[in-house]
C-alpha positions as CSV (number, residue, x, y, z in Angstrom):
1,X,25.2,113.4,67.2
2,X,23.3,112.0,69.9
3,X,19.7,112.8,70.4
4,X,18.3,111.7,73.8
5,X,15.2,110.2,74.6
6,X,12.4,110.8,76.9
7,X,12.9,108.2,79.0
8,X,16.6,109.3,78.9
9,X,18.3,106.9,76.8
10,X,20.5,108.2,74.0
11,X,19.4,107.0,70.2
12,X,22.3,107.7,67.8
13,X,21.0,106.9,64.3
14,X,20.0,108.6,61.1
15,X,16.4,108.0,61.5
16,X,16.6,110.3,64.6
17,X,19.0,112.6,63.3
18,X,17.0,113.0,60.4
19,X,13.2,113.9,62.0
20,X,15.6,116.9,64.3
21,X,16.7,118.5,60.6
22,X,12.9,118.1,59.4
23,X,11.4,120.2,62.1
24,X,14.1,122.8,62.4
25,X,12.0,126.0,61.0
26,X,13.6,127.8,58.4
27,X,12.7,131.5,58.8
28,X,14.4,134.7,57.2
29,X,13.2,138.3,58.1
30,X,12.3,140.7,54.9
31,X,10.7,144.3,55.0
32,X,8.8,144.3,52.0
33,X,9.1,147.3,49.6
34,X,6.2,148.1,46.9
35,X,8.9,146.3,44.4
36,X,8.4,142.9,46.2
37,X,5.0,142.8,45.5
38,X,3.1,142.1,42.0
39,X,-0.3,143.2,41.3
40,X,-0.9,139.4,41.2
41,X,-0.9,139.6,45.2
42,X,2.8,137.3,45.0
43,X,5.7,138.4,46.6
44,X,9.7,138.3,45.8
45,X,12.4,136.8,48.2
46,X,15.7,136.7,48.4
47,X,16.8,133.5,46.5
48,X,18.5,132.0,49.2
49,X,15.8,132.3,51.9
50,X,13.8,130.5,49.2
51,X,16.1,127.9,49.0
52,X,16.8,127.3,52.9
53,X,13.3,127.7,53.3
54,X,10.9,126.2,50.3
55,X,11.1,122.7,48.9
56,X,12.3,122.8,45.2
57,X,9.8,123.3,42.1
């Protein structure tokens, strides 16, 4: 797709395409529940929120 610029010319490359995906936030929405927590002060999510959202171990 075509991302336009400021000055209002289109740029249709990869590059461009790429920075959009990069600064897309990811967010998911979780009550938390006494079970989500550990007495560590971590917390559990669902495993795909933590892979749309988290970069990989």
């Amino acid at each position: 797709s075509a991302v336009r610029s400021l000055n209002g010319e289109e740029e249709d490359n990869e590059e461009s395409e790429g920075l959009r995906r990069r600064t897309t936030p990811h967010m998911f929405c979780k009550t938390l529940t006494a079970s989500d927590t550990s007495t560590h002060g971590g917390f559990s999510v669902p495993r795909r929120a933590a892979e749309d959202c988290f970069p990989p171990l």
